[in-house]
C-alpha positions as CSV (number, residue, x, y, z in Angstrom):
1,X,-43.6,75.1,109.1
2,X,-42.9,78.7,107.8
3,X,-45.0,80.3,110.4
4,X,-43.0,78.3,113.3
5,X,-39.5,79.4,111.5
6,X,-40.9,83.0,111.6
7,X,-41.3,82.5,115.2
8,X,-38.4,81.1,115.7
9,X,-36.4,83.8,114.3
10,X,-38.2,86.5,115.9
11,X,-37.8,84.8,119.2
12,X,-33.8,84.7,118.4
13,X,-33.2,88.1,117.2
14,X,-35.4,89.6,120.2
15,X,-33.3,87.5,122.7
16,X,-29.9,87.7,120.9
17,X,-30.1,92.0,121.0
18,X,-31.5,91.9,124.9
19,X,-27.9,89.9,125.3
20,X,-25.8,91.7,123.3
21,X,-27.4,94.5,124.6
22,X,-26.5,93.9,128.3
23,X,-23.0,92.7,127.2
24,X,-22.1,96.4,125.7
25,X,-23.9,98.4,128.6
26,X,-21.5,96.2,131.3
27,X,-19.0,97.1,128.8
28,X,-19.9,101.0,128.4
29,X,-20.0,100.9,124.6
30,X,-22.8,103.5,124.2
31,X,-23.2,102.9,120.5
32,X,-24.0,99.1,120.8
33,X,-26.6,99.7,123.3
34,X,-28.1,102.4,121.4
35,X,-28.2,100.3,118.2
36,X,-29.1,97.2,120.2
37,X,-31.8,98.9,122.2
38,X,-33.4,100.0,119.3
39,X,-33.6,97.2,117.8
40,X,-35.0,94.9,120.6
41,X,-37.4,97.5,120.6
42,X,-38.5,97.6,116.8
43,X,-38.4,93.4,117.3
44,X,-41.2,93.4,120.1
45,X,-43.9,95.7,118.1
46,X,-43.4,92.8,115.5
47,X,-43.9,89.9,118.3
48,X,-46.0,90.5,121.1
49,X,-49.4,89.7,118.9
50,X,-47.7,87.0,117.2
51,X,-46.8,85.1,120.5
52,X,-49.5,86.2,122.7
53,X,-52.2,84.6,120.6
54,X,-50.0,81.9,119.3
55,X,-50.9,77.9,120.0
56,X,-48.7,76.4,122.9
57,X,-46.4,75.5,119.7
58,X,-45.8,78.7,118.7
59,X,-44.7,79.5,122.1
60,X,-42.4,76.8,122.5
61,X,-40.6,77.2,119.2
62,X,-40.2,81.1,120.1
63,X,-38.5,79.9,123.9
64,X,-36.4,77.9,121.6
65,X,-35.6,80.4,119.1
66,X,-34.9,83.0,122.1
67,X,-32.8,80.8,123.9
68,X,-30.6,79.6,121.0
69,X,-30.8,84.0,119.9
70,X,-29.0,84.4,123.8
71,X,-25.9,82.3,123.2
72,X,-25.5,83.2,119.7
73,X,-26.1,87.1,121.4
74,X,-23.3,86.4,123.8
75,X,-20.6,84.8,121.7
76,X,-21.3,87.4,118.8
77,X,-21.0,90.4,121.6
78,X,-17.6,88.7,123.1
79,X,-16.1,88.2,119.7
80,X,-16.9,91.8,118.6
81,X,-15.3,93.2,122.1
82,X,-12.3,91.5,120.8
83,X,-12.0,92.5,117.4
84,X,-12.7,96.1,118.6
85,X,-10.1,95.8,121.5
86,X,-7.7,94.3,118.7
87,X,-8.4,97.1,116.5
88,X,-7.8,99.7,118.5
């Protein structure tokens, strides 16, 4: 169980900073693809052995965990636009 939660998590954050990532480059907000980028980035090194070689289990609960990191990616992404925008 604590090897599919890693996976799941690692799934979700890779998928969740590819989102917010392509939310702030329609968006032009060069800092939050920089930062979002880099991280996606950092995220894969830690996954692609992990997955690759995982059981068909382990690939499942990653699809999961990547599709649930997407529309937590989205929402968090609109809702900082907003504060920003309300900010300033």
């Amino acid at each position: 169980m604590k090897k599919q939660l890693s996976v799941f998590i690692t799934g979700f954050i890779q998928v969740f900073f590819v989102v917010v990532n392509t939310y702030f480059t329609a968006k032009v907000i060069y800092v939050g693809v920089f930062m979002a980028s880099f991280t996606i980035s950092l995220v894969w090194t830690l996954n692609v052995k992990r997955t690759a070689f995982g059981t068909w289990t382990d690939r499942v609960v990653y699809a999961f965990g990547a599709a649930t990191g997407a529309i937590s990616g989205l929402a968090s992404s609109a809702f900082i636009l907003e504060l920003l925008n309300g900010i300033f």
